[in-house]
C-alpha positions as CSV (number, residue, x, y, z in Angstrom):
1,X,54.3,-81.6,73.5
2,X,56.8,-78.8,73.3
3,X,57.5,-78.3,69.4
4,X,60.6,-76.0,70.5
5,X,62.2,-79.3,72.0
6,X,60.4,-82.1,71.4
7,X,59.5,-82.6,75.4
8,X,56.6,-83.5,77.2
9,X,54.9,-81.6,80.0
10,X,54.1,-82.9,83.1
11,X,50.2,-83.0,82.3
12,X,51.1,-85.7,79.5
13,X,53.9,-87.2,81.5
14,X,54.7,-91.0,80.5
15,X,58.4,-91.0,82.6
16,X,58.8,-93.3,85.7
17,X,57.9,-91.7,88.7
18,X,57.5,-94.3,92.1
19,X,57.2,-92.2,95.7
20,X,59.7,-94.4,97.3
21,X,59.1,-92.6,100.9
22,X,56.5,-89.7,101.5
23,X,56.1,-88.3,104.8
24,X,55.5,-84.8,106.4
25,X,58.1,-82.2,104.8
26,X,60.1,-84.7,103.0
27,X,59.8,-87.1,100.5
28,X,61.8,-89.2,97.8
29,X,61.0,-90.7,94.3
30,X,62.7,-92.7,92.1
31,X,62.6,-91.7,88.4
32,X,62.9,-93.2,84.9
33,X,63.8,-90.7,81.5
34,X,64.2,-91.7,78.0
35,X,63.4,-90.6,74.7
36,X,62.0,-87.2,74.3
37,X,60.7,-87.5,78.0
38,X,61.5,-85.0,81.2
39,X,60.4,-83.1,84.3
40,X,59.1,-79.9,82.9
41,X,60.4,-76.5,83.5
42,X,59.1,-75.6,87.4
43,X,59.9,-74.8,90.7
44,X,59.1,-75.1,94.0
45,X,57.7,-72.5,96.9
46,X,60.1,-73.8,100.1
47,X,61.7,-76.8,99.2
48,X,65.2,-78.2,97.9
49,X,65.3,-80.6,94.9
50,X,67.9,-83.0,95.5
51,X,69.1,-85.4,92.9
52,X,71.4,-88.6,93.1
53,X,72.1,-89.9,89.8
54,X,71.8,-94.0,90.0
55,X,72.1,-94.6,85.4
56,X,73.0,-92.4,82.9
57,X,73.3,-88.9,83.0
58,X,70.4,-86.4,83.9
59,X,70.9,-82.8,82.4
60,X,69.8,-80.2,84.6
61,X,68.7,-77.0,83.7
62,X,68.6,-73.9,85.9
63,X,66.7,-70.4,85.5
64,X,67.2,-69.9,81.4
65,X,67.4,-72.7,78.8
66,X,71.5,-72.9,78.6
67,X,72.2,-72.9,81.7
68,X,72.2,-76.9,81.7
69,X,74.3,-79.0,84.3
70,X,75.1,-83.0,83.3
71,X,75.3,-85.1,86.2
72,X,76.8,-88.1,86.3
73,X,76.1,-91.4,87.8
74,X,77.1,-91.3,91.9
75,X,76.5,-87.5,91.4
76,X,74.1,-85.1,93.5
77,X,73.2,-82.1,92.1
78,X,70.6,-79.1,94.7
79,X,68.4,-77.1,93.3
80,X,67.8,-74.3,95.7
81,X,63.7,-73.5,96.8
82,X,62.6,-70.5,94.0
83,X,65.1,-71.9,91.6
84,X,63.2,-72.7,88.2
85,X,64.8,-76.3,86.4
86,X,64.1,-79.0,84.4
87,X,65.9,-82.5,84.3
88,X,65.8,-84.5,81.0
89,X,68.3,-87.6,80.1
90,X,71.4,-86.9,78.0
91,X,70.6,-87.5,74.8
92,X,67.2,-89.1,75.0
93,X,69.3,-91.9,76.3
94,X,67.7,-93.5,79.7
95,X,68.6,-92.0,83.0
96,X,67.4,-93.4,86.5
97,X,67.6,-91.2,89.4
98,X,66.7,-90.3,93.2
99,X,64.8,-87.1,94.2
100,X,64.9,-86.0,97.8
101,X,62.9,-83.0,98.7
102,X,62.8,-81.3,101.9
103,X,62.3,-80.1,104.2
104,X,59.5,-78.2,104.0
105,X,55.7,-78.7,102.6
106,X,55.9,-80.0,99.1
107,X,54.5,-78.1,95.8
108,X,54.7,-77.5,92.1
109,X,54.8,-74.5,90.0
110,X,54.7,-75.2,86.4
111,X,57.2,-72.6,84.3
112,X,59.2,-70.3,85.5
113,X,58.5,-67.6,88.0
């Protein structure tokens, strides 16, 4: 765990995550925060994140720690391919959301470039 913030990294990750649809260059989970949990800080090689927010509200952070964004149920929020960001609920309360990513062959980069 993070002492700096109190969140988890992926490797210990204990948040919701259900591949809802996975197929060539795309594919789309549902996810479940709360508490002290989140999607670490990464980014991704040649492929959009793209968030609808379906409970709560998801922060999402861009490039530097700051730089956060709170998205709102019946938001969407794009994070651009290269684009360094975590997401983590509002106040450790629960947030559910929907991740598209695409288009494009799908990968992880933990931290930021």
């Amino acid at each position: 765990m993070d002492p700096a913030n109190n969140l988890r990294p992926p490797s210990e990750r204990t948040y919701g995550l259900e591949h809802v649809a996975v197929g060539a260059d795309v594919r789309v989970s549902a996810i479940s925060l709360g508490g002290d949990e989140c999607v670490a800080w990464h980014w991704h090689t040649h492929i959009s994140d793209i968030f609808f927010i379906l409970e709560g509200t998801a922060v999402i952070e861009t490039h530097n720690p700051g730089n956060a964004v709170h998205v709102n149920v019946g938001a969407r929020y794009d994070v651009l391919p290269g684009v360094p960001h975590r997401v983590t609920p509002l106040d450790g309360k629960k947030c559910r959301l929907i991740l598209v990513q695409g288009v494009g062959k799908a990968d992880f980069h933990l931290g930021r470039p």
